[in-house]
SEDOZA-789391 format. One record per residue (C-alpha): residue number from 1; residue in three letters; x, y, z. Coordinates in steps of 0.25 Angstrom, whole numbers. Layout:
% residues N
+-----+--------+-------+-------+-------+
| num | residu |     u |     v |     w |
+-----+--------+-------+-------+-------+
| NUM |    ALA |     X |     Y |     Z |
...
+-----+--------+-------+-------+-------+
% end
This chain:
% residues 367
+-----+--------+-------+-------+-------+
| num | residu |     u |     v |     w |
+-----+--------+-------+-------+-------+
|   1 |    UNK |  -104 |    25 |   -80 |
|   2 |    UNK |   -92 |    24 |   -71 |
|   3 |    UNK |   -86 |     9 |   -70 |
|   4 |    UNK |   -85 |    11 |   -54 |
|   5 |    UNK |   -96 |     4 |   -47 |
|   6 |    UNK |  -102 |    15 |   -36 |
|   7 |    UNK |  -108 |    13 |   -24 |
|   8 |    UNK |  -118 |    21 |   -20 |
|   9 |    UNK |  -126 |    23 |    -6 |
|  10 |    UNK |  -143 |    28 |    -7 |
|  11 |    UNK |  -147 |    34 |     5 |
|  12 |    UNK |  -162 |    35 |     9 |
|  13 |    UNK |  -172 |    34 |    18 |
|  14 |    UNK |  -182 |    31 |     8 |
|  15 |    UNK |  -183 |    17 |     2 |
|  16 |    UNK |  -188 |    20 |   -10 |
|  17 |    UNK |  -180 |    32 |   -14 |
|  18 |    UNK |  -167 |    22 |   -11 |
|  19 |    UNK |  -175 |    11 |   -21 |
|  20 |    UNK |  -177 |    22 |   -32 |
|  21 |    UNK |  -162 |    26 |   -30 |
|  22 |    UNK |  -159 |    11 |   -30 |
|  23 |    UNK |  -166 |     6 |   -41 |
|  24 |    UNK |  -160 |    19 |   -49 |
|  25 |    UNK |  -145 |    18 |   -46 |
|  26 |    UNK |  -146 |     1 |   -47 |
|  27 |    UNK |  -145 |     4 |   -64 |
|  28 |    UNK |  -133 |    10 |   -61 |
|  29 |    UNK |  -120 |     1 |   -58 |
|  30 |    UNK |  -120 |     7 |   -43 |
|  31 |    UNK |  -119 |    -2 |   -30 |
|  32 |    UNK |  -130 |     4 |   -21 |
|  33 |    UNK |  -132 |     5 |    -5 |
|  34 |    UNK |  -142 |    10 |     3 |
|  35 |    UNK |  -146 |    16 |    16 |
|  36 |    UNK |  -158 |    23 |    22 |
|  37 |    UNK |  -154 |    31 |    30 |
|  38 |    UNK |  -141 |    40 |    34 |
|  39 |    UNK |  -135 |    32 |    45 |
|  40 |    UNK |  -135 |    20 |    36 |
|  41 |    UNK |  -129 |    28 |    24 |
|  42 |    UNK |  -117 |    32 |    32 |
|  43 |    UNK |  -114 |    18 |    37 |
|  44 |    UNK |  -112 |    12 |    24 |
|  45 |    UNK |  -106 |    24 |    18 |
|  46 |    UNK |   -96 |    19 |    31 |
|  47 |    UNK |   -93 |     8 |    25 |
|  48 |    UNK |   -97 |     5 |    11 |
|  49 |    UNK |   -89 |    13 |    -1 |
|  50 |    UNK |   -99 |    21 |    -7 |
|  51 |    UNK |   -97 |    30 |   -18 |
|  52 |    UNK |  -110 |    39 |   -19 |
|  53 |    UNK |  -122 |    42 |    -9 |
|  54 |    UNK |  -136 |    46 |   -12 |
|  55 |    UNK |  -142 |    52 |     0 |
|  56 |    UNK |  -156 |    55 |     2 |
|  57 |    UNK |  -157 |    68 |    10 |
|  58 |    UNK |  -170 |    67 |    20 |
|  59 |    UNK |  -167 |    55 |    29 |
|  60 |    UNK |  -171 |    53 |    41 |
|  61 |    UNK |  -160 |    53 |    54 |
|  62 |    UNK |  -149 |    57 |    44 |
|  63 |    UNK |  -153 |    67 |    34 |
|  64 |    UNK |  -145 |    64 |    20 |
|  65 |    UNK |  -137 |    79 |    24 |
|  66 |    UNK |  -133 |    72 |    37 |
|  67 |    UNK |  -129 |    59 |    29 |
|  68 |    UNK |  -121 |    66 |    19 |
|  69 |    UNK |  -114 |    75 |    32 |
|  70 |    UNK |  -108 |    64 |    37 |
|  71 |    UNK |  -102 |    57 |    23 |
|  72 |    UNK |   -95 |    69 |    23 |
|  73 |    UNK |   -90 |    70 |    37 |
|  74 |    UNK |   -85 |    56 |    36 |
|  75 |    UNK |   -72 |    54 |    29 |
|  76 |    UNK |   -75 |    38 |    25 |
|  77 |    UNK |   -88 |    44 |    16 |
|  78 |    UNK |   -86 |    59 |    14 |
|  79 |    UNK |   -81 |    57 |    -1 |
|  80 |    UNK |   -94 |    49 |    -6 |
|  81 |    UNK |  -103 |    58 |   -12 |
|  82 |    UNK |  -119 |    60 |    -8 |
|  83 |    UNK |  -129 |    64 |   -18 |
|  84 |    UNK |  -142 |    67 |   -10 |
|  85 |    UNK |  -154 |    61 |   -14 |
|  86 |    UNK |  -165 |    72 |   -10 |
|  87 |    UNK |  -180 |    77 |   -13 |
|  88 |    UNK |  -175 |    91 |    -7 |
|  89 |    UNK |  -173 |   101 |   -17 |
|  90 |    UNK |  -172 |   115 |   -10 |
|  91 |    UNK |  -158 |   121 |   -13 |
|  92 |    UNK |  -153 |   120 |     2 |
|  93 |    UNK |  -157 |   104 |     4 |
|  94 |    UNK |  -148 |   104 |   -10 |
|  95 |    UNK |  -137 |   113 |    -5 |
|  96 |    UNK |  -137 |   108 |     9 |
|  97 |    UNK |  -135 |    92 |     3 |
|  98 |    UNK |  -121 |    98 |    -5 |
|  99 |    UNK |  -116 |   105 |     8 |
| 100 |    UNK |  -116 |    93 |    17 |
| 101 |    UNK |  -109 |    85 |     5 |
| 102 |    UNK |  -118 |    81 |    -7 |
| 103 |    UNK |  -113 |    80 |   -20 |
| 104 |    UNK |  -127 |    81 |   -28 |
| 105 |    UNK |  -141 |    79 |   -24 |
| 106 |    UNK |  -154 |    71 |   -31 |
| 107 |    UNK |  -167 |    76 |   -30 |
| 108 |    UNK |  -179 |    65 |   -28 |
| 109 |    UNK |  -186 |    60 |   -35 |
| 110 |    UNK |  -172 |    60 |   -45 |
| 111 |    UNK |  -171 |    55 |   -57 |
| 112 |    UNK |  -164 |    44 |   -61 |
| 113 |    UNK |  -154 |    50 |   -73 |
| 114 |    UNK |  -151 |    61 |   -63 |
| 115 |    UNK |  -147 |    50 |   -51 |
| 116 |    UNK |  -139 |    43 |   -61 |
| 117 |    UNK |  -131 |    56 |   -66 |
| 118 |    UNK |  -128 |    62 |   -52 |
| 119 |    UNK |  -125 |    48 |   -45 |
| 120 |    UNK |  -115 |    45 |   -58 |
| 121 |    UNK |  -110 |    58 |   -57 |
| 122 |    UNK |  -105 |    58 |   -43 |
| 123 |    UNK |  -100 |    43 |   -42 |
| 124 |    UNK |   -93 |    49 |   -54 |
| 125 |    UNK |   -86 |    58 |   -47 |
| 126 |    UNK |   -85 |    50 |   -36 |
| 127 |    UNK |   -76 |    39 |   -44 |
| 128 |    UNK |   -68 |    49 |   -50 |
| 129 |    UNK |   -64 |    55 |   -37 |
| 130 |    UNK |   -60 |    42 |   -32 |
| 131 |    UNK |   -52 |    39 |   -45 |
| 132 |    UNK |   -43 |    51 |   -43 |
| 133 |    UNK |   -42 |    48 |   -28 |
| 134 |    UNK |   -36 |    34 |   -31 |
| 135 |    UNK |   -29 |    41 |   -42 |
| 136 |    UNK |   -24 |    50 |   -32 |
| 137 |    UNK |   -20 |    41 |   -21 |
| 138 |    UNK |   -13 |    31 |   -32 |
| 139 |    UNK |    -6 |    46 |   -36 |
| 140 |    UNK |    -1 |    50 |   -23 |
| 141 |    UNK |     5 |    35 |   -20 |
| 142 |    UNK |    13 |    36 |   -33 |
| 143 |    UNK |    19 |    48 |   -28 |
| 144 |    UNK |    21 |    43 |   -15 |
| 145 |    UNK |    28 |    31 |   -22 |
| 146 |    UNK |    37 |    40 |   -32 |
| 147 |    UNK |    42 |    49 |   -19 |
| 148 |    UNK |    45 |    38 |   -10 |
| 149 |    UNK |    52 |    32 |   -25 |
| 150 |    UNK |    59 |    45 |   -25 |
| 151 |    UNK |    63 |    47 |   -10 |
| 152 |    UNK |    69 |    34 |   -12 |
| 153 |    UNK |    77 |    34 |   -23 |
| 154 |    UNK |    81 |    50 |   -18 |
| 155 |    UNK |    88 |    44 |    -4 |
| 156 |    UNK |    88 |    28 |    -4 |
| 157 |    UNK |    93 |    24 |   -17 |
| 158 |    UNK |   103 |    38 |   -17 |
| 159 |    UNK |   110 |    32 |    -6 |
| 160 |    UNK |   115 |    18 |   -10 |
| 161 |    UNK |   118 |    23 |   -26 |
| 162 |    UNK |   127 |    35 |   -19 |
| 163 |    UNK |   132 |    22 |   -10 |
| 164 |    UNK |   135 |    14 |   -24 |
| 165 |    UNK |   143 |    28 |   -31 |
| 166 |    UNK |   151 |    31 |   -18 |
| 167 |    UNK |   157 |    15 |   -20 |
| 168 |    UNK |   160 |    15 |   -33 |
| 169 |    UNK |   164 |    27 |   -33 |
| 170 |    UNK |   176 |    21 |   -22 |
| 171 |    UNK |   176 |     9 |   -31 |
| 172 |    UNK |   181 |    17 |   -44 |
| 173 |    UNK |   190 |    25 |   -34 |
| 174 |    UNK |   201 |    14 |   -34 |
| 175 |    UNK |   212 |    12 |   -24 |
| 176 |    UNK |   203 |     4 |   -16 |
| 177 |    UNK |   208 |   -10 |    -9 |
| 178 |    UNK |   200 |   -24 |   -13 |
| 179 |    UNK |   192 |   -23 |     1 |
| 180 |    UNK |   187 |    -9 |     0 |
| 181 |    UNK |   183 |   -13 |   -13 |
| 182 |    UNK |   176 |   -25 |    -9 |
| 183 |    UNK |   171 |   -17 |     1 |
| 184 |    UNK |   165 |    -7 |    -8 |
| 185 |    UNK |   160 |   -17 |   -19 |
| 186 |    UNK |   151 |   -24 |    -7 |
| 187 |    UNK |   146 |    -9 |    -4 |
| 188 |    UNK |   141 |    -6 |   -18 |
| 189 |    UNK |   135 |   -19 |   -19 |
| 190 |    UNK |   127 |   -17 |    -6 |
| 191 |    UNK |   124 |    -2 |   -11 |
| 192 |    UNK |   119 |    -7 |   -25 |
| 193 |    UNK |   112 |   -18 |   -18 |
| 194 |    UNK |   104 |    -9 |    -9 |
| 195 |    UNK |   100 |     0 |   -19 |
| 196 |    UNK |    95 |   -10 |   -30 |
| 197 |    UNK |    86 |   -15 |   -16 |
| 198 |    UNK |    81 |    -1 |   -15 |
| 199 |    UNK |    77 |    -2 |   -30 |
| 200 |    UNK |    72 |   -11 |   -31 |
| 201 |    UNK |    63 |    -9 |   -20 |
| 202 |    UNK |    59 |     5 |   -27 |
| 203 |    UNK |    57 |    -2 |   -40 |
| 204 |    UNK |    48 |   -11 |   -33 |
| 205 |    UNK |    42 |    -2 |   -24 |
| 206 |    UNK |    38 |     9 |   -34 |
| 207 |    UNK |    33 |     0 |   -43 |
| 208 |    UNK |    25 |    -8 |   -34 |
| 209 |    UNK |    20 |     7 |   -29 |
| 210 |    UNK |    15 |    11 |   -44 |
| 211 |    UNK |    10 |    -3 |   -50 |
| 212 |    UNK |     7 |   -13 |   -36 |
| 213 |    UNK |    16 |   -24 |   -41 |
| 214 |    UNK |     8 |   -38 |   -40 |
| 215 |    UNK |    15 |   -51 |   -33 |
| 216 |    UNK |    19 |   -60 |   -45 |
| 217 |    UNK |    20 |   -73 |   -38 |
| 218 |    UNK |    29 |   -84 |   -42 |
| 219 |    UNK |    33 |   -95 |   -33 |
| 220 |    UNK |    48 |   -94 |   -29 |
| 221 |    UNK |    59 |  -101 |   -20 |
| 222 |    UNK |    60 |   -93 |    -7 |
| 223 |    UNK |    74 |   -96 |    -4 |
| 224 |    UNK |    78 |   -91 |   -18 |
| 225 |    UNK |    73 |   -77 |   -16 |
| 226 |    UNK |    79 |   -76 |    -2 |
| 227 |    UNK |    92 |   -80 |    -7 |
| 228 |    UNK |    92 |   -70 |   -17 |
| 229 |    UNK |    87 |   -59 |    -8 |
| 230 |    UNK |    99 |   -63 |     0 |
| 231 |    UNK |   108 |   -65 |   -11 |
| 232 |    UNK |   104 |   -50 |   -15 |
| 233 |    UNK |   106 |   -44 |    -1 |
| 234 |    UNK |   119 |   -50 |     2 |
| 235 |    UNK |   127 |   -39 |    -1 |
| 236 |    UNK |   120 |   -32 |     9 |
| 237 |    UNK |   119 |   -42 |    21 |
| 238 |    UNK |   135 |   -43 |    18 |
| 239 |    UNK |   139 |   -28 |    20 |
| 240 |    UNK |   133 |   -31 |    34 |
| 241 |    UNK |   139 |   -44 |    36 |
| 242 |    UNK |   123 |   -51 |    38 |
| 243 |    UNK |   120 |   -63 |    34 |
| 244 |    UNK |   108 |   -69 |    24 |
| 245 |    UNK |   102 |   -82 |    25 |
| 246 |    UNK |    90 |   -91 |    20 |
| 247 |    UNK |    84 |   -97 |    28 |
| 248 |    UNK |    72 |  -102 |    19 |
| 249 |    UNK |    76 |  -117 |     9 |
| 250 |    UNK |    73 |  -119 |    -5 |
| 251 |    UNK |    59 |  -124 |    -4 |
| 252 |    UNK |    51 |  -112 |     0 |
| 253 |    UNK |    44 |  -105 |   -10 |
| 254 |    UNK |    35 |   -94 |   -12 |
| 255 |    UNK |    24 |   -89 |   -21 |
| 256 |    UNK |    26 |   -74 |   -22 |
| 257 |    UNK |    32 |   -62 |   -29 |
| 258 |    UNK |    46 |   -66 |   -29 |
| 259 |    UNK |    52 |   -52 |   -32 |
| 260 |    UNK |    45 |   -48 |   -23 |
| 261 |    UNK |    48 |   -56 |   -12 |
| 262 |    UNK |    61 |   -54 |   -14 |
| 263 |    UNK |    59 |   -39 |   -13 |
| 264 |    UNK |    53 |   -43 |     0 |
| 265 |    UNK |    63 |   -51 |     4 |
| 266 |    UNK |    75 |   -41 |    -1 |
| 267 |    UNK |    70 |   -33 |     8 |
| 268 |    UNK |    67 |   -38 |    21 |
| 269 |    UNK |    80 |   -44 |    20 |
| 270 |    UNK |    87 |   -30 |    15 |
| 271 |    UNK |    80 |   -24 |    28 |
| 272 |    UNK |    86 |   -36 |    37 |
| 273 |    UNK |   100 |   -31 |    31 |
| 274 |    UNK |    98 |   -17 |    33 |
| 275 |    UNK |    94 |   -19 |    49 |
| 276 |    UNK |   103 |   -31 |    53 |
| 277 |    UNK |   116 |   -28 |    60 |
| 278 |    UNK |   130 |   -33 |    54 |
| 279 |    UNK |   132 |   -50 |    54 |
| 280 |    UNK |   117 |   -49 |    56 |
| 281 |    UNK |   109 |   -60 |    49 |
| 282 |    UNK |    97 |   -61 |    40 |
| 283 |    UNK |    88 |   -73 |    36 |
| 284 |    UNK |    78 |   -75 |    26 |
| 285 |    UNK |    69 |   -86 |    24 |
| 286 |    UNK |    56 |   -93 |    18 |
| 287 |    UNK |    45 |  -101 |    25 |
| 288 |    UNK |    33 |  -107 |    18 |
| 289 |    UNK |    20 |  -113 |    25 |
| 290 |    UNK |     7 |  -116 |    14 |
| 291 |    UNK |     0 |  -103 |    16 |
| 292 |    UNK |    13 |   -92 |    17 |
| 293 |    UNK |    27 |   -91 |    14 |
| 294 |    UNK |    37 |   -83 |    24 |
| 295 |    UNK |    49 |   -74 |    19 |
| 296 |    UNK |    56 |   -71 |    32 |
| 297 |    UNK |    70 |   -61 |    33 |
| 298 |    UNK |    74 |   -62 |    49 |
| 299 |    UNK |    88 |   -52 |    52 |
| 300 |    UNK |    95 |   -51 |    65 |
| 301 |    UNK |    94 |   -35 |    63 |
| 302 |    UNK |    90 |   -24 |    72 |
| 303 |    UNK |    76 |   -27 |    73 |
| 304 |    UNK |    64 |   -18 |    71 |
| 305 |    UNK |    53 |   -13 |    82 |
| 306 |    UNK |    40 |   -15 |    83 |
| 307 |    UNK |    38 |    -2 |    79 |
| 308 |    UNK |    46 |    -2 |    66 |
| 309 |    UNK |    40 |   -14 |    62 |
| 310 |    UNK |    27 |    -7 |    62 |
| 311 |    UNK |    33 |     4 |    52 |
| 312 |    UNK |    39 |    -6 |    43 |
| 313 |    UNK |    24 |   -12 |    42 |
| 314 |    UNK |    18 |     3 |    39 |
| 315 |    UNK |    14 |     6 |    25 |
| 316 |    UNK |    16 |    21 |    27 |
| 317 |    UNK |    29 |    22 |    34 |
| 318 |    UNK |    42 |    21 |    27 |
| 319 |    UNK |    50 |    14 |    38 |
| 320 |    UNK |    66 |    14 |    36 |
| 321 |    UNK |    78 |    15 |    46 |
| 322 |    UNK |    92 |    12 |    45 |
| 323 |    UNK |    99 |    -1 |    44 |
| 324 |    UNK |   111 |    -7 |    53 |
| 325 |    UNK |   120 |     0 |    43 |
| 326 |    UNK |   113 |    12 |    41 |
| 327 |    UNK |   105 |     7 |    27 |
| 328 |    UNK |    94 |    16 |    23 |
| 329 |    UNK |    81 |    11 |    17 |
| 330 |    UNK |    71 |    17 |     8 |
| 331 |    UNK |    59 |     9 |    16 |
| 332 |    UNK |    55 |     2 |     3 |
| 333 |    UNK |    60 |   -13 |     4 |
| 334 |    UNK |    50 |   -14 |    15 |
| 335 |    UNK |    37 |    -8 |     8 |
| 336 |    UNK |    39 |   -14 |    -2 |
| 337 |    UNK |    41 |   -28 |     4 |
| 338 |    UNK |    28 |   -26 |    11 |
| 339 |    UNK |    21 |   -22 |    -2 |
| 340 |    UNK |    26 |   -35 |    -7 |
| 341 |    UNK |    23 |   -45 |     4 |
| 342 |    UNK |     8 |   -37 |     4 |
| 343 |    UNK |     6 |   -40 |   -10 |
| 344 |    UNK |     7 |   -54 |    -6 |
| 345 |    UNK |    -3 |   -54 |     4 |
| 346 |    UNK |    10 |   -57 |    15 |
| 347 |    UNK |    14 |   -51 |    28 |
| 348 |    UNK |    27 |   -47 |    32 |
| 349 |    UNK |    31 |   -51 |    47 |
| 350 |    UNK |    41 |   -45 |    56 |
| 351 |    UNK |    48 |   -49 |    69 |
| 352 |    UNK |    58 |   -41 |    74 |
| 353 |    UNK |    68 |   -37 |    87 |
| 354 |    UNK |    75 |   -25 |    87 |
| 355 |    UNK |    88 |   -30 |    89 |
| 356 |    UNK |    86 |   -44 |    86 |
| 357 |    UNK |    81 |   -45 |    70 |
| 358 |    UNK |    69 |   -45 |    63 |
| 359 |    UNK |    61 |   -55 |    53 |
| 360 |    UNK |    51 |   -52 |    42 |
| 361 |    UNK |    41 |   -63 |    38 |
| 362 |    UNK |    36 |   -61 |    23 |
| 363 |    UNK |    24 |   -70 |    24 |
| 364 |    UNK |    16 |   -73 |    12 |
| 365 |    UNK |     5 |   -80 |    10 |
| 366 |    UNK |     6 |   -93 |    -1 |
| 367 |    UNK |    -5 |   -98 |    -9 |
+-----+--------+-------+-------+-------+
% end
């Protein structure tokens, strides 16, 4: 007998056939609902998941053929299979209840092996095709999630590592003065600082993707991992001559997943460095009250409009532009930060003017 606890809707008009049925399937490990006629039927089946329906055929008002046209026609129940309860035997009562969508039909008065074998068999069937639809669906995201993989690593990790050889390349040339080479010893470091970003956003994100990585919460000093996120982004904000500061002092702390917060926070803060201007400024802070702690990251970059923000905010749209200096983005950093902050049951805020700045408000919740 399958593990699967089904449910299973008896329509009838007649009280005791429903009581015979009832009394029968109730040996069985099955959750049982009733209705008496075919109006009620279709209004549970509207909103209660059911996974097999025994329909008597002569019912007054809606006839069992008529019940059974409209489960097909509707895309909510069309999948659940009907096995007509019926005391009509002539071949075209029988081959009229397969054309309008039947799967198998019982002929009363039924006996009780036979119910058990043809009600088995169908949820049978029944949990074996939503087993390989999950298995499908789980199939189909693992390919989505190995081509986006691909795509990345095809264009947005190929563009800093060609960035890194063309340097030391010039590096191993010689004949170079001590400020080109200065010069060109900050570039690689920016280079290899954005593409260990982007892998470790990949690394994160594929295996988040293929095994939903749990929050393994710890209790941490806020202002630590801010300094550190700004302590690894330095580099960055320098080549554009934008200034980092923490705003938040040394007695704030959070109970969270610290690695990932400080992905989170890597890259909110990496975004604020990619959209604000030269001698801009960016600030980052933490503010705790007894129910929720707040990670903020405020840039006085270009802003974003309404209208992006609502993309940023979309599960399916993979929303990148260009930065101030032309820096391209794979669109990771972003989904997965929102992954993150989700599996914290937090919220992620933004205020933003288009040519004033924006701020992000990671909010979550504390226990």
């Amino acid at each position: 007998m399958n593990s699967i606890k089904n449910s299973i809707l008896i329509v009838d008009d007649n009280q005791e056939n429903i009581k015979v049925l009832v009394i029968a399937l109730s040996e069985k490990d099955y959750n049982l609902t009733v209705a008496f006629n075919g109006k009620d039927a279709l209004e549970i089946l509207n909103y209660t998941p059911i996974d097999l329906v025994l329909l008597d055929v002569m019912m007054p008002g809606m006839d069992g053929f008529e019940v059974c046209k409209r489960m097909k026609a509707d895309e909510k129940m069309k999948h659940i299979p009907v096995i007509f309860i019926t005391a009509l035997t002539e071949t075209s009562s029988i081959v009229n209840g397969f054309e309008v969508g039947g799967v198998d039909y019982i002929t009363k008065p039924f006996k009780k092996e036979e119910l058990f074998a043809r009600v088995n068999t169908q949820l049978e069937l029944q949990n074996n095709k939503k087993s390989l639809n999950e298995k499908t669906i789980k199939l189909e995201q693992t390919i989505e999630s190995r081509d986006k993989l691909y795509a990345v690593i095809a264009h947005d990790l190929r563009s800093p590592l060609a960035n890194i050889k063309s340097i030391l390349f010039a590096l191993t040339e010689g004949g170079i003065d001590q400020e080109s080479f200065d010069s060109l010893v900050g570039m690689l470091l920016s280079s290899t600082n954005e593409t260990y970003d982007l892998l470790e956003n990949l690394l994160y994100w594929s295996k988040n993707q293929l095994n939903k990585l749990e929050p393994n919460k710890e209790v941490f000093n806020v202002g630590e991992v801010i300094n550190e996120t700004l302590n690894l982004l330095k580099p960055n904000a320098d080549k554009k001559g934008i200034s980092l500061e923490c705003l938040s002092n040394g007695n704030v702390f959070c109970n969270a997943d610290r690695n990932m917060m400080k992905t989170v926070l890597r890259n909110l803060t990496s975004n604020a460095i990619k959209f604000t201007p030269k001698d801009g400024k960016i600030m980052l802070s933490g503010h705790r009250d007894d129910k929720q702690i707040k990670f903020t990251v405020e840039d006085t970059g270009v802003g974003i409009t309404e209208e992006n923000i609502q993309k940023l905010f979309d599960k399916n749209s993979n929303f990148t532009t260009y930065g101030t200096d032309s820096e391209k983005g794979s669109g990771l950093g972003l989904k997965l930060t929102f992954e993150f902050v989700n599996q914290h049951n937090g919220n992620i805020l933004v205020e933003s003017t288009p040519g004033s700045g924006s701020k992000f408000d990671v909010v979550l919740p504390q226990d």
